[in-house]
TORMI-287820 format. One record per residue (C-alpha): residue number from 1; x, y, z. Coordinates in steps of 0.001 Angstrom, whole numbers, plus 500000, padded with zeros to 6 digits. Last residue first. Example, Ala and Ser with C-alpha at 12.3 -4.5 7.8 and 13.67 -1.06 7.14 Angstrom:
! residues 2
+-----+--------+--------+--------+
| seq |     c1 |     c2 |     c3 |
+-----+--------+--------+--------+
|   2 | 513670 | 498940 | 507140 |
|   1 | 512300 | 495500 | 507800 |
+-----+--------+--------+--------+
This chain:
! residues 428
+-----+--------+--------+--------+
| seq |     c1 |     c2 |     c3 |
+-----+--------+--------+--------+
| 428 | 464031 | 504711 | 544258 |
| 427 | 462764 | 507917 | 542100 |
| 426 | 460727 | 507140 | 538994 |
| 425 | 462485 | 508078 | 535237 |
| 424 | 459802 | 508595 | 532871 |
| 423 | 461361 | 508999 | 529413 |
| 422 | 459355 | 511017 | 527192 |
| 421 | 459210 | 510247 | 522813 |
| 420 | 457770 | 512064 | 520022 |
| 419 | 458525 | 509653 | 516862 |
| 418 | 454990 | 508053 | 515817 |
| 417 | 452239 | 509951 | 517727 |
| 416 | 452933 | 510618 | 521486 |
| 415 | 455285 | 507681 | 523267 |
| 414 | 455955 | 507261 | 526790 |
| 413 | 459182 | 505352 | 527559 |
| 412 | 459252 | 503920 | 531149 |
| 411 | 461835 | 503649 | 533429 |
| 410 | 462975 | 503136 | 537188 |
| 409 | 461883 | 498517 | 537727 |
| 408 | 465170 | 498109 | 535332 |
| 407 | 461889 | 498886 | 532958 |
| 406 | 459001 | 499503 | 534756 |
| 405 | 455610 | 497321 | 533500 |
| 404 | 456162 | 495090 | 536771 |
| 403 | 455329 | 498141 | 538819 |
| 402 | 451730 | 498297 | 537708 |
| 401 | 450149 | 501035 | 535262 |
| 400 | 446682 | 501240 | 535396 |
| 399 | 444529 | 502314 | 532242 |
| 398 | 441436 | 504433 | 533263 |
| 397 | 442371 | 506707 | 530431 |
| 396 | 441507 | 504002 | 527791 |
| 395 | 443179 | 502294 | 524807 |
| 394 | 447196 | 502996 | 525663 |
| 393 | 449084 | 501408 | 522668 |
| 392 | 451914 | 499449 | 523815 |
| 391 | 455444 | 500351 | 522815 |
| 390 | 456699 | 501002 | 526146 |
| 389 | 453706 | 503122 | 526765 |
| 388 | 452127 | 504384 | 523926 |
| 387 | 449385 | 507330 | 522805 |
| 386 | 447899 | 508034 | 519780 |
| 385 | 445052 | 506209 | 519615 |
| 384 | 442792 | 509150 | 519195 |
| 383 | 440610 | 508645 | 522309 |
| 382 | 444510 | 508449 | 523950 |
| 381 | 445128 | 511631 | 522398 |
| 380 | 441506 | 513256 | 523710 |
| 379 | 442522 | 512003 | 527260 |
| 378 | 446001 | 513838 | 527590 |
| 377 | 444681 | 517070 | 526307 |
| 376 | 442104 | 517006 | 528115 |
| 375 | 443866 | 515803 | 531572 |
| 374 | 446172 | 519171 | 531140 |
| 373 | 449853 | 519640 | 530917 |
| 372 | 451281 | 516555 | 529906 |
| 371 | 454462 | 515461 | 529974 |
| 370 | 454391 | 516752 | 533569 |
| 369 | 455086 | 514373 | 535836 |
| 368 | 453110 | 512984 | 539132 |
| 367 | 450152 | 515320 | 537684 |
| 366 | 449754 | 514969 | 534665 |
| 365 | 451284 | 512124 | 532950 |
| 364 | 450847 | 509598 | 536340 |
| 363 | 447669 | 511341 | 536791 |
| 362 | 446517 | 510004 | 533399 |
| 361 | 447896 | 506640 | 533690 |
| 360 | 446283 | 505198 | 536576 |
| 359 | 448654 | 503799 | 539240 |
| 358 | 449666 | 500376 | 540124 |
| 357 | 448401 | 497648 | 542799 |
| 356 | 451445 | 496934 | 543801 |
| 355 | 452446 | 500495 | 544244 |
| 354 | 454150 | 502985 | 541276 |
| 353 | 456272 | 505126 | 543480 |
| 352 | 455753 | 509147 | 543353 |
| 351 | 458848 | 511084 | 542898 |
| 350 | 458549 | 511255 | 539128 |
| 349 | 461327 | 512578 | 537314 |
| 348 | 461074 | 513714 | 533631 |
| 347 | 463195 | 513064 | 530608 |
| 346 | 462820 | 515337 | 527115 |
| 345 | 464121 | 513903 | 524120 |
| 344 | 468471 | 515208 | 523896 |
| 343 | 469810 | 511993 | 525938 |
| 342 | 467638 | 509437 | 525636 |
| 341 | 470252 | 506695 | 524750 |
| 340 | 472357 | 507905 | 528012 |
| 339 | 469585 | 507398 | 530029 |
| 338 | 468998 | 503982 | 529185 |
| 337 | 473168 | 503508 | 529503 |
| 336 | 473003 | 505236 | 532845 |
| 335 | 470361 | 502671 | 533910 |
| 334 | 472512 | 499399 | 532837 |
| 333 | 471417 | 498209 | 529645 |
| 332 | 469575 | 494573 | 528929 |
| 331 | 466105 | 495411 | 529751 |
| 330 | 466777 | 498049 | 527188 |
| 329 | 467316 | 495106 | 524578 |
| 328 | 463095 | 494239 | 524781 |
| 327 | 461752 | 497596 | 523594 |
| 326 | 461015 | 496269 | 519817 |
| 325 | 462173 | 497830 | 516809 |
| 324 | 459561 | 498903 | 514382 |
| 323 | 461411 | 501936 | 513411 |
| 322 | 462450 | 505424 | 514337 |
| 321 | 462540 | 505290 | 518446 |
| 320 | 463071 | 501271 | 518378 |
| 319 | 464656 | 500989 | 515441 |
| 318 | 467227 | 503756 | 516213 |
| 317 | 467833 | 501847 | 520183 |
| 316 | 468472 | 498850 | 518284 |
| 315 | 471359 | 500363 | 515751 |
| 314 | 472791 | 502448 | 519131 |
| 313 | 472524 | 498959 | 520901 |
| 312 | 474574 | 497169 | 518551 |
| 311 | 476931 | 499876 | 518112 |
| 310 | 477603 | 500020 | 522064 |
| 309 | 477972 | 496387 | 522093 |
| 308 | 480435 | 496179 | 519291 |
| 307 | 482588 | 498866 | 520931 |
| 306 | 483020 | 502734 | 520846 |
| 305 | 485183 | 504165 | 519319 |
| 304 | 485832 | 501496 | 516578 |
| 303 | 482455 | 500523 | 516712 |
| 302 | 480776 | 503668 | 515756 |
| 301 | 483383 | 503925 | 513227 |
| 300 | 482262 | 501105 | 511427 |
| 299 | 478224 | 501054 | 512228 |
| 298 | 478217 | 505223 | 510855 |
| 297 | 479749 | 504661 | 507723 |
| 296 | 478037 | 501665 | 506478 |
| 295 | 474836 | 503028 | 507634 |
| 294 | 475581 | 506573 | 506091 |
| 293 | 477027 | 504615 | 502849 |
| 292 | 473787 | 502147 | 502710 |
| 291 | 471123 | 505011 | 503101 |
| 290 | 468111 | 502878 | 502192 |
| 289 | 466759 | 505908 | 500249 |
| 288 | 469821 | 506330 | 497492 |
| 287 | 468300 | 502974 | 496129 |
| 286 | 470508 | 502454 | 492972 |
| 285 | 473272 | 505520 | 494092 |
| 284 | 473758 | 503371 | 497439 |
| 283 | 474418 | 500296 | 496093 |
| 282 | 476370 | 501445 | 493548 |
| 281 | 478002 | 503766 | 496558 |
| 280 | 479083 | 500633 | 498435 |
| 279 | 480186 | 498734 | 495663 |
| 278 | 482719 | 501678 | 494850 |
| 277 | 483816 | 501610 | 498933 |
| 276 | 484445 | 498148 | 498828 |
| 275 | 486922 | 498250 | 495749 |
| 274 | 488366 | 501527 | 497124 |
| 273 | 489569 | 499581 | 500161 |
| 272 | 487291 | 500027 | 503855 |
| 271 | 489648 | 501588 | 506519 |
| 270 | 486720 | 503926 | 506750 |
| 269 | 486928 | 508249 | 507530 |
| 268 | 488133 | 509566 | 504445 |
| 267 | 486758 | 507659 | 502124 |
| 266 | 482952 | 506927 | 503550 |
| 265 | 483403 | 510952 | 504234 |
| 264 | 483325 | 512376 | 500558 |
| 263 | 480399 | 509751 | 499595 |
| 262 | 478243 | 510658 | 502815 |
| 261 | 478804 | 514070 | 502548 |
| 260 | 477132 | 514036 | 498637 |
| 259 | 474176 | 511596 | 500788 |
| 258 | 473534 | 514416 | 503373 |
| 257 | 474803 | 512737 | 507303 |
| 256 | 471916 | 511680 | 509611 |
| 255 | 474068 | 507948 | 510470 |
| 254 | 477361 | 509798 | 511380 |
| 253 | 475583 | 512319 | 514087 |
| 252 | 473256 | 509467 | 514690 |
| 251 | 476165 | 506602 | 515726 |
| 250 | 477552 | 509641 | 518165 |
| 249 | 473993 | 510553 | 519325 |
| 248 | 473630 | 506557 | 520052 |
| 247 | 477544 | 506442 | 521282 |
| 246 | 476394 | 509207 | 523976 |
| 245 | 478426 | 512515 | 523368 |
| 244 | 480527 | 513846 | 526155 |
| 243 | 480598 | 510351 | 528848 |
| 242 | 480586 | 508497 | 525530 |
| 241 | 483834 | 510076 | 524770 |
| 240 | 484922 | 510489 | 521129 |
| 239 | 483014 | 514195 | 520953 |
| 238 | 480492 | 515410 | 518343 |
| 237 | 480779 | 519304 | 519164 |
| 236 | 478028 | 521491 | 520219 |
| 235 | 473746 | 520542 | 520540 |
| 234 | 472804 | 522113 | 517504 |
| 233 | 475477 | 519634 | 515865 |
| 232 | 478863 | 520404 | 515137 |
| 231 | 481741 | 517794 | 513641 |
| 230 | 481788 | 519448 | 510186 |
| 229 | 481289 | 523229 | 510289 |
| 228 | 478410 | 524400 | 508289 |
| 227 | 478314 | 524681 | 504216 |
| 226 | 475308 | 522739 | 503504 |
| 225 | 477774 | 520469 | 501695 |
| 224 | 479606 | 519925 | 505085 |
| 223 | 483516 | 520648 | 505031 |
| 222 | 486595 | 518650 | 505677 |
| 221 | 489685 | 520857 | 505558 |
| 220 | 492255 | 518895 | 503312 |
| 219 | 495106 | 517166 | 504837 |
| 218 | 498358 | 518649 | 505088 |
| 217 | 501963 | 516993 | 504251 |
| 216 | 505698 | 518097 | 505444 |
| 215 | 509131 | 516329 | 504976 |
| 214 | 512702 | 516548 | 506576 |
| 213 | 516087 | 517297 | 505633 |
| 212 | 519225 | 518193 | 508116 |
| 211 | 521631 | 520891 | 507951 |
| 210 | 521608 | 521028 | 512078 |
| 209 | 520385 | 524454 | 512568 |
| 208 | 519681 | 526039 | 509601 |
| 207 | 517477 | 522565 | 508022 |
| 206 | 515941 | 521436 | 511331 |
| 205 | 514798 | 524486 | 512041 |
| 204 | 513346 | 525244 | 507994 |
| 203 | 511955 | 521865 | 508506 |
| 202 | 510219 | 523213 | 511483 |
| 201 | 508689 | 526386 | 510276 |
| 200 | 507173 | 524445 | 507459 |
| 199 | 505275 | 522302 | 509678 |
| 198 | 504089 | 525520 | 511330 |
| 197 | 502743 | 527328 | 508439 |
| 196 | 501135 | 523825 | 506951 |
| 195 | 499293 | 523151 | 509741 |
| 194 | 495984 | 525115 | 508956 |
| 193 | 495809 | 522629 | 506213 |
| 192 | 495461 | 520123 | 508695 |
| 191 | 498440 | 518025 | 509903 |
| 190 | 501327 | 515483 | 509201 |
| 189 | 505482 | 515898 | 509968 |
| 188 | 507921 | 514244 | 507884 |
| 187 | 511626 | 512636 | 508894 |
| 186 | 510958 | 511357 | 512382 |
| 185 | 514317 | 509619 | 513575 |
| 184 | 513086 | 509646 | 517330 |
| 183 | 515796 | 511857 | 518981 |
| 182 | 516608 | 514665 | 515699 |
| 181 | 513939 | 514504 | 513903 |
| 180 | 511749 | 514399 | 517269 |
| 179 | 513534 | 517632 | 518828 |
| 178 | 513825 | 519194 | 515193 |
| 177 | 509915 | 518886 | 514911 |
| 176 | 508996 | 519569 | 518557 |
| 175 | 511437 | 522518 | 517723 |
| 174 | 509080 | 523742 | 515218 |
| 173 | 506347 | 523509 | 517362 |
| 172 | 507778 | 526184 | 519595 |
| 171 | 508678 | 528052 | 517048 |
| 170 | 505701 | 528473 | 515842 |
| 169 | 504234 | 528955 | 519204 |
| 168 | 506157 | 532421 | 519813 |
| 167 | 503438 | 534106 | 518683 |
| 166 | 500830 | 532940 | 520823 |
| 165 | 502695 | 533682 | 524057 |
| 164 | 503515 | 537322 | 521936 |
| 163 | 499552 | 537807 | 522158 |
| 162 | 498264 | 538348 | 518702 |
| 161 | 495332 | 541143 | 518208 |
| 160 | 491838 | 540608 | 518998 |
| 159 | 490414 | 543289 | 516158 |
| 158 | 491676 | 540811 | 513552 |
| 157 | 494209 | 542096 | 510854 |
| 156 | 497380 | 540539 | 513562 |
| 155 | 495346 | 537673 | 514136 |
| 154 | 494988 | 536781 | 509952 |
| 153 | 498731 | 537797 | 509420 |
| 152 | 499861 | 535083 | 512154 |
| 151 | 497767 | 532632 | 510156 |
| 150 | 498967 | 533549 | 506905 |
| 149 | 502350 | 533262 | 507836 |
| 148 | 504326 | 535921 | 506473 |
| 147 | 504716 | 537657 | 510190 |
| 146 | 507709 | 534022 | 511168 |
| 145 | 509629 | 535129 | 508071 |
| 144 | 509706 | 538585 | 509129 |
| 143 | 509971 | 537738 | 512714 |
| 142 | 512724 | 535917 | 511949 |
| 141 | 513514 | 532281 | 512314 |
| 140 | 517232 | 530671 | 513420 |
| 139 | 517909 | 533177 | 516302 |
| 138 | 514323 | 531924 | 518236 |
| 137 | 516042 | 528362 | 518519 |
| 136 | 519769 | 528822 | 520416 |
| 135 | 519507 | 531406 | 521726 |
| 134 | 515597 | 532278 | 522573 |
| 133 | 515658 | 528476 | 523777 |
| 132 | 518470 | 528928 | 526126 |
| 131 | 517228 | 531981 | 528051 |
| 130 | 513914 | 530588 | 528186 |
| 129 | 514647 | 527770 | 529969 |
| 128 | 513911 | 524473 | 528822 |
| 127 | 513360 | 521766 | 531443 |
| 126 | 509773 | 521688 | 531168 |
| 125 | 510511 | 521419 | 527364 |
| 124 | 511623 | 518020 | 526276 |
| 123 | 509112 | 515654 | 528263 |
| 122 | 506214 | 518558 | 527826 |
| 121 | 506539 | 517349 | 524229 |
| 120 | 504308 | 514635 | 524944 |
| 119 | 505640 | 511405 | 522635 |
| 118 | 502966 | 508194 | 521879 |
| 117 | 504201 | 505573 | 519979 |
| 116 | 502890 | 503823 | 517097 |
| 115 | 504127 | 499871 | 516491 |
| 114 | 506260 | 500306 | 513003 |
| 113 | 509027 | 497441 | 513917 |
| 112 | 506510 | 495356 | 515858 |
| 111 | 502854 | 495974 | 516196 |
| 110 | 502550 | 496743 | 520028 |
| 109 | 500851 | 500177 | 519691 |
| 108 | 498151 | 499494 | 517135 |
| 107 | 496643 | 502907 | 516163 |
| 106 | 493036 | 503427 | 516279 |
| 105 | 491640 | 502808 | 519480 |
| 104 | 494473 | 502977 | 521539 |
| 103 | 494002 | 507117 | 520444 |
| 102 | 491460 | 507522 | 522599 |
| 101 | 492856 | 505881 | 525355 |
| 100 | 496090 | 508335 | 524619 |
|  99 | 493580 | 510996 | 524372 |
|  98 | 492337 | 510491 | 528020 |
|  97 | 495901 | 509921 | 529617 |
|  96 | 496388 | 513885 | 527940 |
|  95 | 493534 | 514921 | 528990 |
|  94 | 494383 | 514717 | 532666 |
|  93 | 498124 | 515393 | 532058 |
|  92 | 496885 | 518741 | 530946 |
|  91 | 494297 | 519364 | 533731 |
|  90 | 497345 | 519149 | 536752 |
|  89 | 499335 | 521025 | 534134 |
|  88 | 497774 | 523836 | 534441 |
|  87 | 495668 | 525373 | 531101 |
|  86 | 496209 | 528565 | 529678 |
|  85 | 492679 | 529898 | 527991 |
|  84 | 492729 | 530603 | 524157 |
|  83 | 493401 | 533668 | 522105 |
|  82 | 491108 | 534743 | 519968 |
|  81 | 489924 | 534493 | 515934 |
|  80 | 492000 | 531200 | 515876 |
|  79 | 493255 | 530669 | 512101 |
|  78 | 496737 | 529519 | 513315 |
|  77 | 496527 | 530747 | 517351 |
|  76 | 498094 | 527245 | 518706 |
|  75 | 497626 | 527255 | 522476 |
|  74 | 500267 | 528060 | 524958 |
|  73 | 499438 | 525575 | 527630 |
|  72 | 498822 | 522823 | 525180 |
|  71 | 502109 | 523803 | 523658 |
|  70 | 503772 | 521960 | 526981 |
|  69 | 501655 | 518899 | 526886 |
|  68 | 500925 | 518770 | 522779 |
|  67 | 500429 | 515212 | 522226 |
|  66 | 502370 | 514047 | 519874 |
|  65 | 501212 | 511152 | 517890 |
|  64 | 504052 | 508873 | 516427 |
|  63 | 503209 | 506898 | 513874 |
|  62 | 505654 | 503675 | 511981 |
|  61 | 505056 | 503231 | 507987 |
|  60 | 503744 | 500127 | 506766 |
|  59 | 501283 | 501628 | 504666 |
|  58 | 498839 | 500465 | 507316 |
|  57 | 500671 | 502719 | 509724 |
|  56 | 500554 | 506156 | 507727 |
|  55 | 496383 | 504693 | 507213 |
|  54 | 496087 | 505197 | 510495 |
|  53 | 498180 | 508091 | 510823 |
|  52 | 495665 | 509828 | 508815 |
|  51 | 493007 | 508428 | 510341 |
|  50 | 493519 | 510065 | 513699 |
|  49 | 494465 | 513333 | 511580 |
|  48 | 491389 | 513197 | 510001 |
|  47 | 489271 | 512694 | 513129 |
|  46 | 490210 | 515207 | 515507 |
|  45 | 487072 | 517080 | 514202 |
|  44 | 485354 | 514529 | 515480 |
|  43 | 485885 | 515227 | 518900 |
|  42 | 489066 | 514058 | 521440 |
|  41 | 488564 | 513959 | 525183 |
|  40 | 489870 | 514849 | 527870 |
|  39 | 489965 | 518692 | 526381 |
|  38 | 492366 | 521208 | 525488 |
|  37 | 495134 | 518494 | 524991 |
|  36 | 496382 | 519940 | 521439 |
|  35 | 496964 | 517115 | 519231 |
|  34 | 500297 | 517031 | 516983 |
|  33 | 500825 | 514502 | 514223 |
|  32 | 503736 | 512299 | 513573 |
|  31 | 506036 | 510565 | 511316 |
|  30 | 508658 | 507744 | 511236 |
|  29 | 509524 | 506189 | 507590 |
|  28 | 509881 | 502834 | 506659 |
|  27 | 511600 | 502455 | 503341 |
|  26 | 512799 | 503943 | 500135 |
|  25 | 509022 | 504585 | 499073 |
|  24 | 508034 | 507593 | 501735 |
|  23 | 510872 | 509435 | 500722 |
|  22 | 510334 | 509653 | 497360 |
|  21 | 506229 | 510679 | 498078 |
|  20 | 507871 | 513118 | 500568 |
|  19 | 510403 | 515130 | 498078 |
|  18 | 508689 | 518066 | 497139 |
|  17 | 506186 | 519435 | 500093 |
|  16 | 502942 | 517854 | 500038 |
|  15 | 499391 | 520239 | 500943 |
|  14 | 495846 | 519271 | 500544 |
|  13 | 495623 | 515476 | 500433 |
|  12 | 492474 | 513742 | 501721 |
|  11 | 490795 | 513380 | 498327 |
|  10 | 490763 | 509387 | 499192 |
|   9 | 492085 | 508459 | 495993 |
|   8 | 495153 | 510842 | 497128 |
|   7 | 495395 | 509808 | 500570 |
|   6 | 496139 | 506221 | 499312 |
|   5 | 498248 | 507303 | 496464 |
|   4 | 500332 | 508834 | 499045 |
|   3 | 500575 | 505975 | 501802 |
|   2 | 500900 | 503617 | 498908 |
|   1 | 500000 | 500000 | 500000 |
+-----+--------+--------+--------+
């Protein structure tokens, strides 16, 4: 396999400095791609570059993903519109062991001679004092070279204004470069188009300061057809934690994506070879409303964050709420899991216990929660047969609930019409 020709049929290439395609044939090269720790947790967004050294390490190539420790607690300003909030390290190495989980997911780090590793360049600079590195890095770049960069020029035009902390992270991420060139053997450095200013920056450090070559590449900035951000929702970012973004909303996010997305992102973000991929969108393009890419898409990388048993009940849980699926696999979840799955519909807590002998369903959804506001309303759906509990069709008013009808004896799912849906979640 052809790292480059791989990217390329995959449209994931933006960016590729002369010389890395040569490189990248004479024999197993060492690369790497920065992640800022902001957060504990990864997002979508994160996604190309996590696939990007996926498929570096399929080629047979060996990843390294750097995770930004020390520049975490700068912040990268390329294209930023403000400057970001400084992190301690107490929160750093936090999200850092959280990406590195994350990560796990993705790369195989016990492979043999191309196994990924994992570098934090907080290793190499808490012991860095200024004094040496504005001598012996910050005299190899000038400020005129270092003001070209488009993103430096975009702050500096911006009513915010560039912070020198900000500034000086160009060079700081060019000396991650000449650090790992020069300790790890890593000979190109990866990233989003945004990237390219500081990847640059670095081979030009490793070039005047030790005469040495290295390599650059960008991916392409994935964009919705619509024109919104990718990896947004109403509800904020589309994170790799289930703790952030439930693996149902997660498989949704994926499964909800336009059909011209769907074709650009089956590529980009599946291990799946071209050969699969073109039967895939045949199959899609002959009966566009089955959705075969978006389910495709959405059940492999739903799994690979996730698990098996998370995509399994993310594909149940959409039959059941869009579908004829049945109820039955909730009686399987633990209670934070059935809550999870409802996150987003509206969930209310009723403090009254359901006795042996059960309670009537109208004040239940009146009175003891409020899903309904008045016994009218409430009594003219059920006339109209459209009201369900648990995926049974309520035929009178005077219907009594009992304790046995409770799911993991806390929930029940009301249903109004075909796809409004309540979780009742009763005290203990």
């Amino acid at each position: 396999m052809n790292f480059i020709e791989e990217l390329r049929w995959r449209g994931m290439i933006q960016d590729i400095m002369p010389g890395t395609e040569d490189e990248l044939t004479k024999e197993i090269v060492s690369g790497y791609i920065g992640f800022d720790p902001t957060a504990e947790s990864l997002h979508v967004g994160h996604l190309t570059q996590i696939m990007t050294l996926t498929h570096f390490q399929r080629a047979g190539h060996k990843p390294f993903a750097l995770v930004g420790g020390a520049t975490g607690m700068i912040g990268d300003p390329s294209f930023k519109s403000q400057e970001r909030n400084l992190l301690d390290e107490e929160t750093l190495q936090k999200n850092v062991a959280g990406i590195k989980g994350q990560l796990e997911k993705f790369l195989d780090f016990d492979c043999g001679e191309n196994s990924a590793e994992m570098v934090n360049n907080y290793d190499w600079f808490k012991d860095f004092t200024f004094l040496d590195f504005i001598r012996d890095i910050g005299k190899l770049i000038t400020v005129n070279y270092m003001m070209a960069k488009d993103s430096v020029k975009k702050r500096l035009d911006g009513t915010s204004g560039l912070s020198f902390t900000e500034f000086s992270y160009q060079l700081l991420q060019g000396y991650d470069f000449y650090w790992l060139w020069k300790n790890k053997d890593i000979k190109i450095q990866m990233g989003g188009s945004d990237q390219w200013g500081n990847i640059v920056t670095g081979t030009e450090i490793i070039r005047r300061k030790a005469q040495g070559t290295a390599f650059g590449l960008t991916t392409q900035l994935i964009k919705k057809a619509d024109g919104t951000k990718f990896g947004k929702t109403e509800s904020g970012a589309v994170w790799l934690d289930s703790k952030r973004t439930s693996p149902y909303n997660f498989y949704q996010f994926w499964l909800n994506t336009a059909d011209s997305d769907a074709k650009n992102w089956i590529k980009v973000f599946s291990v799946k070879s071209r050969a699969e991929i073109e039967t895939l969108e045949a199959e899609h393009d002959a009966a566009p409303h089955l959705r075969v890419l978006q389910k495709a898409l959405a059940a492999e990388i739903t799994e690979r964050v996730h698990s098996k048993h998370a995509l399994e009940t993310a594909i149940k849980t959409s039959e059941f709420l869009f579908g004829n699926g049945t109820i039955d696999f909730m009686n399987e979840l633990e209670a934070d899991e059935i809550i999870s799955i409802f996150e987003g519909l509206p969930q209310f807590e009723v403090k009254a216990a359901i006795s042996q002998s059960g309670m009537e369903v109208v004040p239940l959804l009146t009175e003891h929660s409020s899903v309904f506001s008045s016994r009218s309303e409430l009594r003219k759906l059920i006339s109209a047969g459209g009201l369900s509990i648990n995926k049974e069709k309520v035929e009178s008013p005077e219907m009594v609930i009992k304790s046995e009808k409770l799911i993991k004896d806390r929930f029940l799912v009301v249903q109004k019409g075909k796809k409004t849906y309540f979780l009742l979640v009763f005290n203990r």
